[in-house]
N, C-alpha and C positions, 0 to 999 in steps of 0.2 A: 361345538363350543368355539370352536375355530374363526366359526362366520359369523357368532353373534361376536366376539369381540373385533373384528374387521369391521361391522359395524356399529359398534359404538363410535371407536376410532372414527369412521367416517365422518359419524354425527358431531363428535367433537370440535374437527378438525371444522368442520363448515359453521359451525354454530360461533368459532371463534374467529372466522375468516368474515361473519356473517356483523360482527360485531365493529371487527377493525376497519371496514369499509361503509358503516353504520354513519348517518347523518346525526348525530346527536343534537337533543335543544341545548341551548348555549344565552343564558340570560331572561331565561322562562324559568316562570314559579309553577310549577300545578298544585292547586289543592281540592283534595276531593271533598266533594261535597256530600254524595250517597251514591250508593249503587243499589238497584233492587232488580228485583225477576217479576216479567209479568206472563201471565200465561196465553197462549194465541189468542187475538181478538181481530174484531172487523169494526173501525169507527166511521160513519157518515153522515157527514155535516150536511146541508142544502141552506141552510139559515146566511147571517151575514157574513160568515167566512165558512166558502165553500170548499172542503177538504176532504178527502178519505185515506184512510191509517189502515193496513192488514196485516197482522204479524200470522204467518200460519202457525208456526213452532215457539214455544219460548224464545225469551229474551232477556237479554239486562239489560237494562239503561242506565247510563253511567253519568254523573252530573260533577263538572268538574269547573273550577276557573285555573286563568292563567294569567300570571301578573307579568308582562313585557317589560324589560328594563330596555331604555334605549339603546336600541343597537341587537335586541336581544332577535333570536331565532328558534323555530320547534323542530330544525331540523326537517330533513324529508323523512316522510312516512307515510304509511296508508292506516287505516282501518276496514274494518270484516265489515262494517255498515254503514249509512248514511251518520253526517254530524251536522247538528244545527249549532249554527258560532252564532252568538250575542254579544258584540263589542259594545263593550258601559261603558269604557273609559279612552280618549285619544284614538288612535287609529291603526291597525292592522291589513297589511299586504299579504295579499294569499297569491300564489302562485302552484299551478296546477301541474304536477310529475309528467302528462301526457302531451302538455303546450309546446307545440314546436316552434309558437311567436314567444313564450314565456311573458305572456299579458298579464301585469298586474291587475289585482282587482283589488282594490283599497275600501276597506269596510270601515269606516267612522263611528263613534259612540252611538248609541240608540239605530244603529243599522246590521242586519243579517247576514249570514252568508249562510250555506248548505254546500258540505260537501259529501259528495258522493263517496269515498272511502277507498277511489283509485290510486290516489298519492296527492300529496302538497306537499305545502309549506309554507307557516303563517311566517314575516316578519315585524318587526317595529321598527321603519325605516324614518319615525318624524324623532324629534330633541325632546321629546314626552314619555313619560310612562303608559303604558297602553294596559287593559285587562278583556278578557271576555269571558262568560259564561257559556258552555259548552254541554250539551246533551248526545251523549253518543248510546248506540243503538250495536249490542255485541253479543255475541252468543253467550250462552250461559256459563259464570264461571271461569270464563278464558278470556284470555289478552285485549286488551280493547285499541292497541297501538303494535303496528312492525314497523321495522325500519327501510330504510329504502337508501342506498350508496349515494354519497353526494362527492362530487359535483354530480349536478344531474345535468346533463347532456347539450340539454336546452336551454340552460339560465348561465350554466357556467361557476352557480356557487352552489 
């Protein structure tokens, strides 16, 4: 009894340490759009857009926008899988958790980004409101975002 409340305690204590050094978004809207479960599949394309999809195990895909107020941030964070970003509106700065140049890569409206689900961090650094549409790729049922401490290392914010 002893050792399971030792660890609770632990789990506590880091879940709340885990929070207070947490990148939070700051001037991001998210609203979800749907979330559903598909079951493993194998898709291949050869036609005009040559692609292949495999999921072995279940999924959810998680379909969400984010409304950027200027000045606004997602925080650092990672995700469990790949994310397809869709910027519809103004422009968004992605910087990558692993970049030891901390290169931006600035996505503009009707332009893409993929991130791998290592860590980022969108911002909206132009005097516009920015949005994008996001497709994330999460295991079933569970979190489709963690946090990651900011400053991060590399950027400095």
């Amino acid at each position: 009894m002893k050792k399971m409340i030792t660890v609770c305690a632990v789990v506590l204590v880091c879940s709340v340490c885990a929070v207070l050094w947490a990148s939070p978004a700051v001037g991001v809207t998210p609203t979800l759009i749907g979330r559903a479960t598909y079951e493993p599949f194998k898709v291949k394309s050869n036609s005009l857009v040559e692609v292949e999809v495999k999921a072995k195990s279940h999924l959810d895909m998680v379909v969400r926008t984010h409304d950027y107020a200027v000045g606004g941030s997602t925080g650092w964070h990672t995700h469990p899988g790949p994310v397809f970003i869709n910027v519809v509106q103004g422009a968004v700065t992605f910087y990558e958790a692993d970049d030891p140049t901390c290169t931006p890569h600035v996505v503009s409206a009707g332009q893409g980004y993929v991130d791998t689900g290592s860590g980022h961090l969108g911002r909206n650094e132009t005097g516009q409101p920015a949005k994008d549409v996001t497709v994330i790729l999460a295991p079933v049922n569970l979190p489709f975002r963690g946090e990651l401490p900011a400053p991060n290392p590399y950027c400095g914010f």
